[in-house]
BALOBA-1460 file (C-alpha; in Angstrom, 3 decimals):
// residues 90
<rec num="1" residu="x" x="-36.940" y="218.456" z="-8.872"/>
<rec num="2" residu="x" x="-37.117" y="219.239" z="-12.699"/>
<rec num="3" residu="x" x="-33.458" y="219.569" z="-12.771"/>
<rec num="4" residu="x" x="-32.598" y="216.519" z="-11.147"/>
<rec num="5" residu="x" x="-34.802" y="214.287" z="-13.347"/>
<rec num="6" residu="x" x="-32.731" y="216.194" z="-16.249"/>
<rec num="7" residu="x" x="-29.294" y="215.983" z="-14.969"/>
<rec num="8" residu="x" x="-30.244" y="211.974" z="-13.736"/>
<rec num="9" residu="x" x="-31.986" y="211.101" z="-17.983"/>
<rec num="10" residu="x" x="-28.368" y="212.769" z="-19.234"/>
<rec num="11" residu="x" x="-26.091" y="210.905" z="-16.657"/>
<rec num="12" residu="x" x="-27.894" y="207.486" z="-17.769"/>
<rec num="13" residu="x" x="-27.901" y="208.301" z="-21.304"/>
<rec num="14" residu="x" x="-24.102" y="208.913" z="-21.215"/>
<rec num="15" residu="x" x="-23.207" y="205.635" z="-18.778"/>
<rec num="16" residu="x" x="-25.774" y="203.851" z="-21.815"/>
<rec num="17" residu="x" x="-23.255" y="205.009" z="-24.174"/>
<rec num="18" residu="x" x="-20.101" y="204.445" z="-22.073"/>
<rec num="19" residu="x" x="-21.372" y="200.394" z="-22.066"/>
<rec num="20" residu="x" x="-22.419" y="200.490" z="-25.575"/>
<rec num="21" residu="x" x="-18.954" y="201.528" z="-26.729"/>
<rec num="22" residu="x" x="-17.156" y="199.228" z="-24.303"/>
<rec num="23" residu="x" x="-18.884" y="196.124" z="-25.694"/>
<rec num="24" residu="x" x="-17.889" y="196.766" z="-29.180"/>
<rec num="25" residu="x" x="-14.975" y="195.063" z="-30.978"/>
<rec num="26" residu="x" x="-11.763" y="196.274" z="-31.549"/>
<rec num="27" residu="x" x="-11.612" y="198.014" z="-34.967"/>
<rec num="28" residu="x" x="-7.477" y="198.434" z="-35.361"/>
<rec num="29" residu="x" x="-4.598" y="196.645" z="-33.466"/>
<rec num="30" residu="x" x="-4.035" y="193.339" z="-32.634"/>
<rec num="31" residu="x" x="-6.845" y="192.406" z="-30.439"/>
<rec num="32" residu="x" x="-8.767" y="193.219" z="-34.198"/>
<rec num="33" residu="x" x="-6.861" y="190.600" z="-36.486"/>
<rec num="34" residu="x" x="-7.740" y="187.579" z="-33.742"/>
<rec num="35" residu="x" x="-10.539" y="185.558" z="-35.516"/>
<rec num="36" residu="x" x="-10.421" y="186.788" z="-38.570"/>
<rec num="37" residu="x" x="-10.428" y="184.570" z="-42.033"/>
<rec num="38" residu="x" x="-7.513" y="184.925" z="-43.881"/>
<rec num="39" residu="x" x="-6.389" y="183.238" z="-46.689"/>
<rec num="40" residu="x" x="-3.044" y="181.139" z="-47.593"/>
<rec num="41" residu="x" x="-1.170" y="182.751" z="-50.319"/>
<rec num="42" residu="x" x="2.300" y="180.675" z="-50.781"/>
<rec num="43" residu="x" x="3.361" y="177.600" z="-48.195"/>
<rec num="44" residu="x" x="7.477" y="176.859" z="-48.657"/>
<rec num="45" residu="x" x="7.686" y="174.049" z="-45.831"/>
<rec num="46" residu="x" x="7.047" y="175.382" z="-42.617"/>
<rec num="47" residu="x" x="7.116" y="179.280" z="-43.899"/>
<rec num="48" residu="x" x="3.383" y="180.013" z="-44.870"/>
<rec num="49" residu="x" x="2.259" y="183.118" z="-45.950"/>
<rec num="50" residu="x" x="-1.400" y="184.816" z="-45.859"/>
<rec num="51" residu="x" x="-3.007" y="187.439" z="-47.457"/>
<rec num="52" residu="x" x="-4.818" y="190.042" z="-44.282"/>
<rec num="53" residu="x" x="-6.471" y="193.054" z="-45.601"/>
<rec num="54" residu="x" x="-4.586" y="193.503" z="-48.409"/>
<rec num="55" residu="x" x="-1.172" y="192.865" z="-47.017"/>
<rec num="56" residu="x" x="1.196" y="189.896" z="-46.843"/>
<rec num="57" residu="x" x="1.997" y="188.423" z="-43.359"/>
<rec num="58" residu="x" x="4.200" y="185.629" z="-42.262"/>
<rec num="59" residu="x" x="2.294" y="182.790" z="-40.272"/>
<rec num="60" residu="x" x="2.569" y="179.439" z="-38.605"/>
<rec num="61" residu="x" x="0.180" y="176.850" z="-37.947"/>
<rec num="62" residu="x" x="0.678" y="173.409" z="-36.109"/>
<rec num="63" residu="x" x="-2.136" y="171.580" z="-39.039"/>
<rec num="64" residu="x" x="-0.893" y="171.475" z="-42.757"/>
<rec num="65" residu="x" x="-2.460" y="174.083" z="-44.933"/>
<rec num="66" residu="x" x="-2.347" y="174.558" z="-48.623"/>
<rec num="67" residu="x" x="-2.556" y="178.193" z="-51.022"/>
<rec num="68" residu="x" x="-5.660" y="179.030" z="-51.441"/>
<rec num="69" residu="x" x="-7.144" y="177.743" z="-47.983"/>
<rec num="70" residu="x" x="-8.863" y="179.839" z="-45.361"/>
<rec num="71" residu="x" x="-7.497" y="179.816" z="-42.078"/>
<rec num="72" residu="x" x="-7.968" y="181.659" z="-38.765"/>
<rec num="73" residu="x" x="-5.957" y="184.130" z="-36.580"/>
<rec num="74" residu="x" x="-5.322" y="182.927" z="-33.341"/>
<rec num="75" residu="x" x="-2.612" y="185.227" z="-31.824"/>
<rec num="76" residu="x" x="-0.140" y="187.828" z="-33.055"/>
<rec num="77" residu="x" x="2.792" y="187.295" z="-32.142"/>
<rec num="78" residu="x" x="6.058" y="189.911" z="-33.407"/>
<rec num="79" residu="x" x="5.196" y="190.141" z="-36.752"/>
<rec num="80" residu="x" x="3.661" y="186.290" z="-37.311"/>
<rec num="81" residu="x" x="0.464" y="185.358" z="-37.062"/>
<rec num="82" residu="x" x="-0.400" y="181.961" z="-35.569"/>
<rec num="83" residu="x" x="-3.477" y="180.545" z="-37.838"/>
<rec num="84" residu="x" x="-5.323" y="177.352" z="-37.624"/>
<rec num="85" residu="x" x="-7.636" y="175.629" z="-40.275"/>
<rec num="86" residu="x" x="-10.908" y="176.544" z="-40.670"/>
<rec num="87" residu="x" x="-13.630" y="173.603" z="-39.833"/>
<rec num="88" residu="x" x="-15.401" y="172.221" z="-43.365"/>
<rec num="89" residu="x" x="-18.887" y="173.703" z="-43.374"/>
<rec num="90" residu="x" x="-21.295" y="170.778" z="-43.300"/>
């Protein structure tokens, strides 16, 4: 009976962890740049370009954005990221 209670406290413990890691968000990839703020470095017409983690990326958003503006991933698509404006904080 010892043994089983021990071998049943480990099993849980690992399934705990299991669900604990499974929850957590994506750290790398491209389920990891949706949501995040980014901010508009140069707009040439419909070309707009924003800075992620260091790195430039092309993007394309159906509102008008200007540099300097912080705007949100939505989707990766290729090599383009589809932002949208941020909401003014109240």
């Amino acid at each position: 009976m010892p043994l089983y209670v021990i071998i049943l406290i480990g099993s849980l413990s690992i399934w705990w962890k299991i669900l604990k890691a499974m929850r957590k968000r994506p750290v790398i990839g491209k389920r990891a740049m949706v949501g995040q703020r980014v901010r508009v470095i140069n707009v040439k017409g419909s070309e707009i370009e924003v800075e992620y983690e260091g790195e430039i990326w092309r993007a394309i958003s159906l509102q008008p954005v200007q540099p300097g503006q912080q705007v949100i991933i939505e989707a990766v698509e290729g090599l383009t990221l589809r932002v949208t404006s941020v909401a003014p904080q109240a």
